[in-house]
C-alpha positions in Angstrom: 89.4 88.5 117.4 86.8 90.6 115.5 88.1 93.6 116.6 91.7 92.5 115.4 90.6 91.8 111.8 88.7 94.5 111.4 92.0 96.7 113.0 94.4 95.2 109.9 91.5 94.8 107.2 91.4 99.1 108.1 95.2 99.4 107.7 95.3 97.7 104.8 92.8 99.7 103.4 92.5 102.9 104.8 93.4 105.0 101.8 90.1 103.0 100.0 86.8 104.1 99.4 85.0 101.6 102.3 82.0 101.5 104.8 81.8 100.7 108.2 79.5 97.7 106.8 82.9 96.9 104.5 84.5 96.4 107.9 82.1 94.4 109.6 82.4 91.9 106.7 85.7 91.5 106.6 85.6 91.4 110.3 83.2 88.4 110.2 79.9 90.2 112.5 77.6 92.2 112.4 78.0 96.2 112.2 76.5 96.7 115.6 78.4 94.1 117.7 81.8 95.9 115.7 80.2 98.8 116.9 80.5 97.7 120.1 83.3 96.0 120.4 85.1 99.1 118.9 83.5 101.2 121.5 85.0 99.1 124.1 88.0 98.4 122.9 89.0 101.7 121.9 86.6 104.0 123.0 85.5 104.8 119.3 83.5 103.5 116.1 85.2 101.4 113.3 84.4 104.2 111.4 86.1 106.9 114.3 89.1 104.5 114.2 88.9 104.5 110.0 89.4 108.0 110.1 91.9 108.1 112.7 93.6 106.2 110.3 93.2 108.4 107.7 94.4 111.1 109.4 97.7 110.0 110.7 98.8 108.6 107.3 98.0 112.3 105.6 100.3 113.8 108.3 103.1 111.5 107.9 102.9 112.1 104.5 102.8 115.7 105.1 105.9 115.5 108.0 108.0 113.8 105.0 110.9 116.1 104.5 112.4 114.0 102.3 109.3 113.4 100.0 107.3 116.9 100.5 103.3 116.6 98.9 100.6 118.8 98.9 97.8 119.4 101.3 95.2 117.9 98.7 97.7 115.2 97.4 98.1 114.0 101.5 94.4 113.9 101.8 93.6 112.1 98.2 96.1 109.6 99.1 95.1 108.8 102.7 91.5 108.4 101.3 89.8 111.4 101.7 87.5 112.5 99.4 86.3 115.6 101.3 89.2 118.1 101.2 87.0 120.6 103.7 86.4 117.6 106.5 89.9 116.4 105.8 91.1 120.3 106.9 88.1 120.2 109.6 89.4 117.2 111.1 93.0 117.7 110.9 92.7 120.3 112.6 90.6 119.2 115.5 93.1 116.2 116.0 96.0 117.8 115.9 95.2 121.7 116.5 96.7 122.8 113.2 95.6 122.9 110.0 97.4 120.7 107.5 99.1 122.7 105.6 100.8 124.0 108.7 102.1 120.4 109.1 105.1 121.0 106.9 106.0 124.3 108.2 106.2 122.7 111.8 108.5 119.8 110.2 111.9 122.3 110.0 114.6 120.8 107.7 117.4 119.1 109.6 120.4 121.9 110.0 123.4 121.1 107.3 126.1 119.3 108.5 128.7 121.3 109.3 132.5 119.7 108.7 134.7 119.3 110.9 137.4 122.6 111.4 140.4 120.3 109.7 142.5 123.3 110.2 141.5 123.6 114.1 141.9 119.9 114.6 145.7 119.6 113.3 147.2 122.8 114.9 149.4 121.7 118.1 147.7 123.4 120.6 144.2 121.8 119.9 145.7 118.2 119.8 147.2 119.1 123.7 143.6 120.8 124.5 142.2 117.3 123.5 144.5 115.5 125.4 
């Protein structure tokens, strides 16, 4: 039960300024039994899983086609602070650096309309059926 309000007390702030002692409070123990119970339960520190956090929100933001930010605007807003660890880390995670991210993310082809033309001559209705 711990573990589970730290979990949501990170996802609901993430993108804030907090300490793995911010966690434990609002987890309601001690930062070494977190600690613990993070290492067991997911195999990493609050503050590991904090930044994990972190990490994914920047790349969504970054894999938004449809609301494209900047490298340092993705970082700001996920909460970090450190613009060279944010890159550092990106990278190690997800073997790219982040402002690759929206390169990788290629725009959705247009939709192409229908051949009206092809669809009302005779000998593509008998084709069809």
């Amino acid at each position: 039960k711990p573990v589970r309000r730290a979990v949501e007390f990170i996802r609901g702030c993430s993108s804030l300024p907090i300490s793995s002692q911010d966690i434990a409070n609002a987890a309601g123990v001690g930062l070494r039994s977190l600690q613990i119970s993070f290492r067991q339960a997911f195999g990493k520190s609050p503050w590991q899983y904090l930044t994990d956090c972190r990490l994914d929100a920047a790349r969504a933001s970054l894999s938004d086609r449809d609301k494209p930010v900047s490298v340092t605007m993705a970082a700001l807003e996920a909460g970090f602070s450190h613009l060279g660890e944010f890159s550092r880390r990106h990278h190690e995670r997800f073997g790219e650096k982040p402002v690759e991210t929206p390169r990788r993310v290629q725009p959705a082809p247009p939709a192409r309309a229908p051949n009206v033309r092809a669809m009302s001559s005779g000998t593509e209705m008998r084709a069809r059926g």
